[in-house]
N, C-alpha and C positions, 0 to 999 in steps of 0.2 A: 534739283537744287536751285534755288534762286540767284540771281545776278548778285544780289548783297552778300549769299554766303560765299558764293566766288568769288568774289572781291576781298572777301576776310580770307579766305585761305588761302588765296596770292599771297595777302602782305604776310601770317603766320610763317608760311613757306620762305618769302624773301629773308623775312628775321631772325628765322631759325635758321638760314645757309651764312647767313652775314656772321650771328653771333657765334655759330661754333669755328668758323674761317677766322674771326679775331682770337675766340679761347685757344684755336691750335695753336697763334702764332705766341699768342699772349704764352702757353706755358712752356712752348718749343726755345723760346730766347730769342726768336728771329730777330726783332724790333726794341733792343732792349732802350735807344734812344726813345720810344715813345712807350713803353711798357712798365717802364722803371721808374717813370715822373708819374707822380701820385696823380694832379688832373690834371694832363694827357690820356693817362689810360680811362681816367674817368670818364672823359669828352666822348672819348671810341666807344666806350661800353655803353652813352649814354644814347649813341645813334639807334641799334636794335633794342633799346628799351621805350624810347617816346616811340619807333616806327610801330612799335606791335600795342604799347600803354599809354598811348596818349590821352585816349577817350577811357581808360581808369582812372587815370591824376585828373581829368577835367569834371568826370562824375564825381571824385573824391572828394573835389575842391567846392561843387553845385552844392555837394551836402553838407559840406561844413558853413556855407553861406546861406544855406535855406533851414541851419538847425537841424539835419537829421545827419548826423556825420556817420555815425554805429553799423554800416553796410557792407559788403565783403568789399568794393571799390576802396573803401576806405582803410580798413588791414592791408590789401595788397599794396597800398601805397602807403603808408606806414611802415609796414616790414621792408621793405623797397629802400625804400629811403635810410633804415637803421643799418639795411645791410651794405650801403654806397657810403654811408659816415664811417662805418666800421672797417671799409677798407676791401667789401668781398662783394668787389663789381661784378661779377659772373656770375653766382649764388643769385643777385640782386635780378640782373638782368634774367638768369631761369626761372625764378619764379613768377616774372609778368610774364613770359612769353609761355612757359607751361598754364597757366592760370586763365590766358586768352585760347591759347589750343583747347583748354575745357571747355570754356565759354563756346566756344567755335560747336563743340561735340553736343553743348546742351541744343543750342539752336536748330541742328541739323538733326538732332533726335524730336527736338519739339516740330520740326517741321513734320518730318515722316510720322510724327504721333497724328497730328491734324489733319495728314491728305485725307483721313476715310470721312474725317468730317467736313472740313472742308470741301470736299467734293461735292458735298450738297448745295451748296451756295453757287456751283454750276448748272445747278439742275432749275434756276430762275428762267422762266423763259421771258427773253425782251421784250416781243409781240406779240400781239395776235390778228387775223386775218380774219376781219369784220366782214360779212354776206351783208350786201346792203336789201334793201325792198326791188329793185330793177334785177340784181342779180349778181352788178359787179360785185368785187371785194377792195376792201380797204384795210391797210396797215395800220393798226393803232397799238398805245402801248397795255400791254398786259394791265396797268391797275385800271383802264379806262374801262374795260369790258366789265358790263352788265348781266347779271339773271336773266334769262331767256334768250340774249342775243344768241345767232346762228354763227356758228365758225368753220371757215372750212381750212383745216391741218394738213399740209403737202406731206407728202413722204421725209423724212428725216427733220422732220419741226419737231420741238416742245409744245405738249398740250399745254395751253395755259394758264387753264381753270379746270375744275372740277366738271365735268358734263355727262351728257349723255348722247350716243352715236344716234343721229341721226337716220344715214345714208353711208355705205362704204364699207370695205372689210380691207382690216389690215392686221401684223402684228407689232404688239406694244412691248417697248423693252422698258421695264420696270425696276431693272437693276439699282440706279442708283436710288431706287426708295425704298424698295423691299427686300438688296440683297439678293433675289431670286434671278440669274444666269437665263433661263429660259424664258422668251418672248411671250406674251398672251394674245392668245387670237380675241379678235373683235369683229363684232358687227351687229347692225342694227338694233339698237334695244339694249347695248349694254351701257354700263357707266364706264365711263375712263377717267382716271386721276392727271390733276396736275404734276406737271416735271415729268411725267414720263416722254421718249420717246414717240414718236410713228413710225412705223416702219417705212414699206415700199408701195402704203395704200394711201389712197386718198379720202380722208373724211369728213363728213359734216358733222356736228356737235353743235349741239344745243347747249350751253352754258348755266350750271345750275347755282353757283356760285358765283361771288363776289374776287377778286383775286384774294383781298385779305384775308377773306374766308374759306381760302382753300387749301386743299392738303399742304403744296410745298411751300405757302405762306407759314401757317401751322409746324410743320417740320424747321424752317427758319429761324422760328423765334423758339422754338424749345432749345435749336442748339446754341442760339444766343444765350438761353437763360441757365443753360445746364452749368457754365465756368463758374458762376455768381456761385453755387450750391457745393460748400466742398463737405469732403468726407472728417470721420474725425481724427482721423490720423495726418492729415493735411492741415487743420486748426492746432491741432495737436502740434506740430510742426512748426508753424507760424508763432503760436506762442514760447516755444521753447528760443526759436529763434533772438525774438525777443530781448529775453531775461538774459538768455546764451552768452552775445556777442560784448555788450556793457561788464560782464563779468571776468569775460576773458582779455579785455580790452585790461581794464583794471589789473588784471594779474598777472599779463607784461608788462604794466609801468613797474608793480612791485618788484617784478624777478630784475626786472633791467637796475633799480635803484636801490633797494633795500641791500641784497649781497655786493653792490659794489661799493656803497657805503663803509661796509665793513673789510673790504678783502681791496679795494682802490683798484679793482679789474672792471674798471669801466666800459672796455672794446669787450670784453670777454662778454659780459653777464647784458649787456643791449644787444649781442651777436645772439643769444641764446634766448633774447626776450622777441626778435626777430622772429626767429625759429617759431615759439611758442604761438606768434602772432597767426603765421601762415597755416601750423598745424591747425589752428581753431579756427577756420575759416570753415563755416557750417553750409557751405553749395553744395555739401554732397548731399544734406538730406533736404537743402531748400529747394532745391533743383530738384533729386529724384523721386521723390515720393510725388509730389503735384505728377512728377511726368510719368508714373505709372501709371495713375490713374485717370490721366488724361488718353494716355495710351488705351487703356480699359476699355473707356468709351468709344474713343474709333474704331475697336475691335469689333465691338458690340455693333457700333453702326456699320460696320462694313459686311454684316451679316444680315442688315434689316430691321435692327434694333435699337428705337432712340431712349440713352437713356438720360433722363433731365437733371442729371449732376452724380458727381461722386458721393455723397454720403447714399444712394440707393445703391448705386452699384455697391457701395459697400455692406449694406445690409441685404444684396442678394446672395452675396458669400455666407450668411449664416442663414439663410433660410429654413426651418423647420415644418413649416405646414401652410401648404397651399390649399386655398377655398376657391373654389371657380364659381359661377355661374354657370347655367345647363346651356338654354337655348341659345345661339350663337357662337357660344363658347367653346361646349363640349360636343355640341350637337353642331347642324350645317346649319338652322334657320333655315331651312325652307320645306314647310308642311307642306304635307299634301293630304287632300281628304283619301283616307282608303275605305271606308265604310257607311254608307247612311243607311238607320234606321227607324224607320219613322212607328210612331205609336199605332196603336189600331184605329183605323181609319182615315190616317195620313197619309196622302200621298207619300211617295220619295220627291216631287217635282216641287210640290208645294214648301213640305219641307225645308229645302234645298233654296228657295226665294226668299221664305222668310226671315232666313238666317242672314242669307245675301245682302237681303232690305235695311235690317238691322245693323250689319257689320259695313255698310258700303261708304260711309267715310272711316272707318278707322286705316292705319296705317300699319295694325299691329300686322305678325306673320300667319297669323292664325285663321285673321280677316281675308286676307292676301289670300290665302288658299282654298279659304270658302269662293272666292270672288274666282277662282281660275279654274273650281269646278264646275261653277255656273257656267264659265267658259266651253269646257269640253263639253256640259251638256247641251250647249245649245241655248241659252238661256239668255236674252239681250237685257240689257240695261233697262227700255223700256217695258219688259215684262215685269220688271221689281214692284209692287206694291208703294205707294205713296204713305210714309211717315212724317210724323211730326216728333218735338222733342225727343231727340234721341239723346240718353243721360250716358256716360262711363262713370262706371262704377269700380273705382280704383280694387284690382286684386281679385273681380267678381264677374264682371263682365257690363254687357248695353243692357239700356233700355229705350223704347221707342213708342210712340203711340200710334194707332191704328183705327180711325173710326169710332173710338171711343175706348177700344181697349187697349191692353199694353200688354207687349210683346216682351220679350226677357231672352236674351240668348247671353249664355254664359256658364258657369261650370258649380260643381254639383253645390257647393256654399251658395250660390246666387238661389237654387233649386231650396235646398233645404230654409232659404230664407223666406221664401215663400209658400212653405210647405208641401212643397212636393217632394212626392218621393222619386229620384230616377236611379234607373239601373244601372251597377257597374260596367266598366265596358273591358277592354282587354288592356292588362297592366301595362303595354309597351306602347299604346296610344293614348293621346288626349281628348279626354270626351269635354264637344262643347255640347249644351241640352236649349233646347229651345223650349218655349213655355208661352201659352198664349191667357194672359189672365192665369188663372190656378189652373188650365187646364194644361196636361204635358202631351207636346206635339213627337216628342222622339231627341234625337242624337246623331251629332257627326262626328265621326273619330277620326281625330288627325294622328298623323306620325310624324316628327321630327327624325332625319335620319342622322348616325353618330359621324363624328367626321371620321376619315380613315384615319388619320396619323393619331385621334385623341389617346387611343389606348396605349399605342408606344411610346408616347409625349409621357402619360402620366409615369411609366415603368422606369422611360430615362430619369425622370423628376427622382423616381426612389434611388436611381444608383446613384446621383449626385447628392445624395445626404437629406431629401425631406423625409419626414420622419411619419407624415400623414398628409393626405387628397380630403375634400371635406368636400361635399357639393349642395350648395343653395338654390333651390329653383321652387317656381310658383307655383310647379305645375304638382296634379297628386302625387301623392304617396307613392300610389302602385307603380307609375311610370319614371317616379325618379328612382325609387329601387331598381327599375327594368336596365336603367340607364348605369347607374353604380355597378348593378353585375355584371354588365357587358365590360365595362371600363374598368373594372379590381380599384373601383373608388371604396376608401374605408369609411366612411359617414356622410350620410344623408340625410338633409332638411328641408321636407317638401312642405308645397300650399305655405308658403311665406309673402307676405306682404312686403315692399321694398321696405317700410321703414323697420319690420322686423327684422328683415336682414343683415340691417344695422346692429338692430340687440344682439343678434346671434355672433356678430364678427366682434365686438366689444364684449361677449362673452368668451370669445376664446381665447382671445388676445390678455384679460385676465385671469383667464387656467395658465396659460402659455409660460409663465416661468416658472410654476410649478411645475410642471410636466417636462419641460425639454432646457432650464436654465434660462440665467437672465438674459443671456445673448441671442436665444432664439429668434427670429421674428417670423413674421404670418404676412404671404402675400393674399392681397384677393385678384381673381382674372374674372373679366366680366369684356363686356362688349355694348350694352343697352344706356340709355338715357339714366334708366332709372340703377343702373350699377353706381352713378356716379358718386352720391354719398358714403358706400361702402367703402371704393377706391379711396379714396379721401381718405376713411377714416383704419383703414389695412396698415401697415407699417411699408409695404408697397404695395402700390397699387398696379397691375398691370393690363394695357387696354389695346386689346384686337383695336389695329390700326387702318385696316383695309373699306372692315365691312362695319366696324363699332363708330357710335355713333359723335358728334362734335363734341357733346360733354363728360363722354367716360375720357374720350381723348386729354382732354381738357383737364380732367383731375385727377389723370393717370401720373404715375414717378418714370412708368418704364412703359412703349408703344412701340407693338409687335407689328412694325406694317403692313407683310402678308397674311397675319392672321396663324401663323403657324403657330401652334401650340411648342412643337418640337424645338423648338427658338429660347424658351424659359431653359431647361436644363444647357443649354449651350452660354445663355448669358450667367447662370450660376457659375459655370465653370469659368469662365472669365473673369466674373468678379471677385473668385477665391484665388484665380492667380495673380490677379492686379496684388491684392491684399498679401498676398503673401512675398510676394515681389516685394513692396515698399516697405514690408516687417523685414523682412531680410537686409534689404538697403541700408535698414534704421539699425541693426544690430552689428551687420558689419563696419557702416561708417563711424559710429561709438567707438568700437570695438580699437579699431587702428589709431583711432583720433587719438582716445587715453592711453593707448602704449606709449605712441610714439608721442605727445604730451608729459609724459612721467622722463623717458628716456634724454628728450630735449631739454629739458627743465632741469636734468642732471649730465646735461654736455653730452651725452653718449650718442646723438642726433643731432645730424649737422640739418642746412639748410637742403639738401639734395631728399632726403628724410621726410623733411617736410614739405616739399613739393610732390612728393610721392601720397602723402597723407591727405595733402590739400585734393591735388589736382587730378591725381593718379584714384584716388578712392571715387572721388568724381565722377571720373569717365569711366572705370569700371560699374557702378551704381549705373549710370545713364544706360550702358551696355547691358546692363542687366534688366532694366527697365524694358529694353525696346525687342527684348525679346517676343512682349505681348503685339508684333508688328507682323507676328506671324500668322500670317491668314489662317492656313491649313489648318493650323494644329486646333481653328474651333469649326471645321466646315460639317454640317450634319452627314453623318455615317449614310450608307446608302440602304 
């Protein structure tokens, strides 16, 4: 609890002991020299009503001077005020001081909704410990470090940037970015993200990144931008708010003027337009619906999940049909060659360099693993063959020249584009074919291996309500079927082009209310550079946050930081309880508001009524709200 919320629940505390010590004395008789004189009793009753509403009558009075008068500050001091002319000081004085104990309940629930967000704004790290060229180190601040510079991280520092370990083995606690409890081991060769942790090692890091550029910058400004982005029940809110308060406002002038004109019970019918005032004060649903859904979110991130406003999360509660992405996604991303087979007369060595030669600047995973069989086999850098223009041929694969000829390493479209014919290889690998001129040199078959959790990720996805798995990948036919069967994916679209990808998500999304209702919506999950237009164009977009790359990040609604698939079925169910929570809030605070509005408006509800309906519906709605503050109830099963 913060110093300002304690300081507010001293004085609630003080004013609430002060004014029931006056009400006892006030109905006991003790004091009837000062309880009997109309302002005397007023003066006493007026001490715990400024000590707890001052800063309401001071807010009240900024918006009648700035033009916006129509605010709940401004009923409560209104009602306040018709109840101290009417003569029912104690009525007047309970409803600022209940009205401020809400106010007190909303803060203290908006605070505990924000710690799991907030908590990332801790995870900035101040410095970083600059390796100079001699060897010492220097303190500088985290935005000042450079790409390439050397770092070296003591045991319990903040990585500062994105890098790569040098030197050193430690373990990395990554909690506050990915939700995941258990520390990761590190050493040499791997990458580590910014805002994590070091543990009890000491490392060198190579800095691969910019600070703006890096994870916990990126995580910063998503959570910055996610408040701007609200849900439609929140809009929805805001606007009812609106037309609400001018309406209500209006039809306590009438109750208070209209029957007193005819019946000359002027104390009666302003006692009861009072009444009416406080009943209609709208903090139950302006307050609790935002704070569900802001709850939502910290839930969501306290698991490892950012999500970049409440109108996603609220369209993760209706989700009907998730499309992934294969490689990265569903699979691990990391090939490996399990077969070469060269043509008649090909060596396997040769084979094996020329593909190397060809794929040795790409970055894809595929290159990556041609390049790490070279490796095991013995095969150096300098033995690679000397190329010239090397082309990428978007969806197809390289090409390269050779002494005059051209080399072609790529997959069986690049082959059949050149007329060749190559051979099938085994459904559950990817064949890349190498080709020298028209002549065919043979094949490497990679495998991608599945991740372990993909198959129960997708099963949880069905018990939470998607209704269909669709999976999009470049790779053939035979190996994205291989992939669907193992995973109980229900539709497969293989050998796709990224911008067909597109076609194909903008064709389902137009089946999509046919098939499952207009409220359905269609996530895509992806991880790659080239995901990022899909994500975009998905109704949510959701992007491997660990290992995916800056721009799926970038165009993602909702980023899974550790990569867990298992993570989607945990944030649906989150976002069906936010949603259903704030429908609930919105149905019961209606609900009491117009009873007890009809009952007051016919005298049968006094002001204690309506402080119950104001301030009591409130705090119950908040209470119900922050239910979503309960960690457990989303932690993955084991």
């Amino acid at each position: 609890m913060s110093a300002k919320l304690r300081k507010e629940l001293r004085i609630d505390i003080l004013a609430l002991v002060l004014f029931f010590a006056i009400m006892a004395v006030d109905k006991t008789g003790l004091l009837p020299a000062v309880f009997d004189h109309k302002w005397i009793s007023l003066l006493v009753y007026l001490i715990p009503y400024f000590l707890v509403g001052w800063d309401v009558v001071r807010e009240a009075a900024l918006g009648i001077k700035n033009r916006r008068p129509l605010d709940e500050s401004f009923l409560m001091t209104l009602a306040t005020i018709g109840a101290f002319v009417t003569g029912e000081n104690s009525e007047a004085v309970a409803v600022m001081l209940f009205y401020q104990i809400g106010e007190w309940f909303q803060s203290y629930a908006v605070g505990q909704s924000r710690r799991s967000i907030t908590e990332l704004m801790d995870i900035v790290p101040e410095y970083a410990n600059l390796e100079l060229e001699d060897g010492s180190v220097e303190t500088i601040d985290a935005d000042d470090v450079e790409p390439g510079n050397i770092l070296v991280i003591r045991a319990g520092e903040r990585i500062p940037v994105d890098g790569e370990v040098l030197s050193g083995e430690s373990l990395i606690d990554t909690a506050a970015l990915t939700g995941e409890s258990v520390p990761r081991s590190v050493h040499a060769g791997d990458e580590v993200i910014s805002g994590c942790v070091n543990g009890d090692g000491l490392l060198r890091v190579r800095a691969l990144k910019a600070f703006e550029d890096s994870t916990v910058a990126k995580v910063l400004e998503m959570v910055e931008e996610a408040s701007e982005k609200k849900s439609h029940t929140e809009n929805f809110i805001t606007r009812f708010a609106r037309y609400y308060t001018p309406i209500v406002v209006a039809a306590a002038v009438i109750l208070a003027i209209v029957p007193s004109l005819f019946t000359g019970a002027w104390s009666t019918w302003i006692y009861r337009a009072c009444t009416f005032l406080v009943i209609s004060c709208p903090c139950a649903l302006v307050i609790s619906v935002p704070l569900a859904f802001f709850g939502g979110i910290g839930a969501a991130s306290s698991q490892g999940v950012l999500v970049k406003g409440s109108n996603f999360l609220e369209l993760m509660a209706h989700l009907d049909t998730v499309v992934s992405d294969k490689t990265g996604t569903l699979t691990m991303g990391n090939f490996s060659v399990t077969e070469i087979r060269p043509a008649e007369g090909v060596e396997e060595r040769q084979l094996l360099t020329t593909a190397a030669a060809v794929e040795a600047m790409s970055t894809h995973p595929i290159a990556v693993s041609i390049r790490q069989r070279m490796a095991e086999e013995g095969i150096a850098d300098a033995d690679l063959p000397e190329l010239s223009n090397i082309t990428n041929h978007s969806g197809r694969g390289l090409t390269a020249e050779r002494d005059g000829s051209v080399l072609s390493v790529g997959n069986a479209r690049m082959m059949e584009e050149l007329g060749i014919s190559a051979p099938s290889g085994s459904d559950a690998a990817t064949a890349v074919y190498v080709a020298e001129g028209s002549r065919y040199l043979g094949a490497l078959y990679i495998r991608d291996e599945v991740k372990p959790d993909a198959k129960r990720a997708l099963k949880e996805m069905k018990e939470e309500g998607v209704r269909q798995v669709i999976m999009l990948t470049g790779d053939r036919q035979s190996v994205g079927d291989a992939v669907a069967q193992e995973l109980n994916v229900d539709h497969v679209y293989a050998e796709l082009l990224p911008q067909i990808k597109v076609e194909k998500v903008e064709e389902l999304l137009s089946e999509l209310p046919l098939k499952a209702g207009k409220n359905a919506k269609l996530a895509f999950v992806g991880d790659g550079i080239n995901d990022a237009p899909v994500l975009s164009r998905a109704d949510v977009g959701i992007a491997m946050g660990s290992l995916g790359s800056d721009a799926a990040i970038e165009a993602a609604d909702v980023v899974i930081m550790d990569d867990n698939l298992r993570k989607i079925p945990v944030v649906m169910r989150i976002a069906r309880k936010t949603v259903g929570i704030s429908t609930g809030n919105i149905i019961f605070a209606l609900a009491v508001k117009l009873l007890i509005l009809l009952l007051g408006a016919l005298g049968y509800a006094n002001m204690w009524a309506a402080v119950f309906a104001d301030v009591g519906v409130a705090v119950l709605c908040i209470l119900n709200s922050m239910r979503l503050l309960m960690r457990k109830q989303f932690r993955l099963p084991e």
